[in-house]
N, C-alpha and C positions, 0 to 999 in steps of 0.2 A: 961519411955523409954522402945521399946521393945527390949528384951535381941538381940543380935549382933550372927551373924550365921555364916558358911561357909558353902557355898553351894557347895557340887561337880558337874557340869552341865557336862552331856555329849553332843558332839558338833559333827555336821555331820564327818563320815570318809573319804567324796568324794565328796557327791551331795549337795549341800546348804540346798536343800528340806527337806532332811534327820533330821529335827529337832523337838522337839516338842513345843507343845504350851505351855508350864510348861516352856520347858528353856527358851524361849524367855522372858513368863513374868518374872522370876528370873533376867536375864540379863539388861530388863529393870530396874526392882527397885534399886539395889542396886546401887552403887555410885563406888565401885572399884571390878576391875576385876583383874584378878590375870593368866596371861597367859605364857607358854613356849614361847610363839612366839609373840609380841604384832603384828608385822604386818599381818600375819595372822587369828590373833583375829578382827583386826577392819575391815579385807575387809568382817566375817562375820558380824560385826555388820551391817557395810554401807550396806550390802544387805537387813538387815530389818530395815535401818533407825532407828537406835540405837543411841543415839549418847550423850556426857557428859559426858562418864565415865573414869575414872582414870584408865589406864591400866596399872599395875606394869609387870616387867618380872620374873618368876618364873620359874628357869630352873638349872639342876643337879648344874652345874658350880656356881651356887650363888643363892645357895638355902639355905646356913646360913646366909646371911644377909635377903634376903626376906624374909625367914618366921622370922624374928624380924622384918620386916616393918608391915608384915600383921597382925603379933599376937597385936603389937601395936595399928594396926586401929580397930581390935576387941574390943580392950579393949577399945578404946573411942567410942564404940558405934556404930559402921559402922558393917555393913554385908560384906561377900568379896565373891565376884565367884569366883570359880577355874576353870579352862578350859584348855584342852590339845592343840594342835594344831590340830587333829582332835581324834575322839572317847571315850571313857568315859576315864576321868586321871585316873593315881595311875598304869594302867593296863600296865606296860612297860614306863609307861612314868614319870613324877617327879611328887609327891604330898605325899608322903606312909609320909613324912615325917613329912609336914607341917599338916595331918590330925594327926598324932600322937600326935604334940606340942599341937594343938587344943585343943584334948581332956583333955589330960593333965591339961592342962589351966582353964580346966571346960565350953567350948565352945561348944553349940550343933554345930554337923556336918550333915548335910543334904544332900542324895544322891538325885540327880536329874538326873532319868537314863534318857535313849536313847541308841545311835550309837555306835557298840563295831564291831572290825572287827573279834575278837574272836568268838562271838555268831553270825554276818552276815553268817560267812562259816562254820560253826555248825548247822546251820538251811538246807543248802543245801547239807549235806553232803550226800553220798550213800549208808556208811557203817554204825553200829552201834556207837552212842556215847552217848548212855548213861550214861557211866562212860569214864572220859577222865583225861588226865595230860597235864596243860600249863604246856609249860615250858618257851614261852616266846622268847627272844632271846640268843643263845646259846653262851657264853664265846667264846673269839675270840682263846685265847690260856690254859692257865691252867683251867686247868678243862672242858677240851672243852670232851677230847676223855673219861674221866670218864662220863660223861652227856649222853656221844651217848651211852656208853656199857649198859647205866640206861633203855634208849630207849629201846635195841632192847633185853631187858629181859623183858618189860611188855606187859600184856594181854587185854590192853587194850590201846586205838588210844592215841596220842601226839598230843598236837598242839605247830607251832614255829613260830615264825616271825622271817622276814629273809629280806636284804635288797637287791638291785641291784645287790651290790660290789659282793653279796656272796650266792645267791644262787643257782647257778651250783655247789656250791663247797660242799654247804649243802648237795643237791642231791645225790652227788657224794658219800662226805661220812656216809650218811644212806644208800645209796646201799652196802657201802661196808662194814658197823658192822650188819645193819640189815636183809640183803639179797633181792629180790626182792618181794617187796610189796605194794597193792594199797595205792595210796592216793592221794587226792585232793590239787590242788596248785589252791589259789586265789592272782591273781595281781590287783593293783587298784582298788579293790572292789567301787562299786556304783559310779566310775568316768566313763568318755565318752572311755577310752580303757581298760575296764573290763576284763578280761582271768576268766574263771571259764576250769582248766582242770584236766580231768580227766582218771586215767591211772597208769600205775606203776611206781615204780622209777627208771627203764630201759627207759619208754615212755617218762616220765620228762623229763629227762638226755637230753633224744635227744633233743625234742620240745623245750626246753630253751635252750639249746645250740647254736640254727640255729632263734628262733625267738627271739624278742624284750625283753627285762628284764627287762628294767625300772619301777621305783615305786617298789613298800611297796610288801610284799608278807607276806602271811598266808598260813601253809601247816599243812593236816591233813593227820596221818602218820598211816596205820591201822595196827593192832599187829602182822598179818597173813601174814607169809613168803609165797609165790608161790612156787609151786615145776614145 
């Protein structure tokens, strides 16, 4: 029997297209998939006529009983994908844990890269990033204003995700620990109302304020106060 794997599959952040040919055949072989979202796991499968597989849901909320369903189907020999609801798991989203159990268990775990909205707006960025700090998404209350002071003492760019609800408010207060500073705000990366802007955190402030905010946002925040 060939030894049983977990594959980590990264999955478009936007555009269907956005996939490779690796995850696809991963997705076909295997027998169970392992997704935050099962119904937006199967409209990607229906789009490549996927179709059979056991889709479990694996998400923050009931993430100690699944990873005991999954480590289970490992163990009788099944492979299992892991999949976010869009761009490579683990990265802000649920998996750190169930790849931990994994290994533990003595399970090879297999990255199957692709789509990351981290590296998408990294790649276009203006400024320097060669050395950079996720941070990810920023605590809502404790420890939110410790994280900003961390921000705006390094010499080198941030990256954050940031959602609808909150990020005017993000804007707001990086302008107000870090002073004003360029940086890149990506909305909806590689979907049909993409924003790629770019500007300071004064320019931001505004332009999100009076335009659309909807969808996921990624901002790249550069170290260099403006005088």
């Amino acid at each position: 029997m060939t030894p049983s794997k977990l594959y980590v599959v990264a999955t478009p952040i936007g555009n269907l297209k956005d996939i490779t040919i690796r995850a696809l055949e991963i997705l076909k072989e295997v027998s169970v998939i392992a997704c935050e979202d099962t119904r937006v796991t199967r409209r990607l499968l229906e789009r490549y006529d996927i179709t059979g597989k056991k889709l479990l849901s694996h998400y923050l909320q009931n993430e100690n009983n699944s990873i005991r369903g999954i480590l289970k189907i490992l163990q009788d020999g099944e492979s299992v994908a892991l999949v976010s609801d869009a761009g490579t798991p683990v990265i802000s989203d649920p998996g750190n844990r169930l790849v931990q159990m994994a290994v533990k268990e003595g399970f090879e775990v297999v990255p199957i890269p692709g789509p990351s909205s981290l590296t998408t707006l990294l790649s276009v960025c203006h400024f320097p990033v060669d050395v950079f700090t996720f941070e990810g998404f920023l605590p809502h209350k404790k420890g939110r204003q410790t994280r900003l002071k961390k921000i705006a003492e390094r010499d080198h760019p941030t990256v954050l995700f940031e959602s609808t609800h909150r990020i005017v408010r993000l804007l707001k207060e990086l302008l107000k620990n870090c002073g004003n500073r360029d940086v890149l705000v990506g909305r909806e990366l590689t979907k049909i109302h993409e924003t790629l802007f770019r500007g300071t955190l004064v320019s931001a402030d505004s332009f999100f304020t009076v335009n659309s905010i909807k969808g996921e946002f990624v901002l790249i925040l550069s170290p260099e106060t403006l005088t």
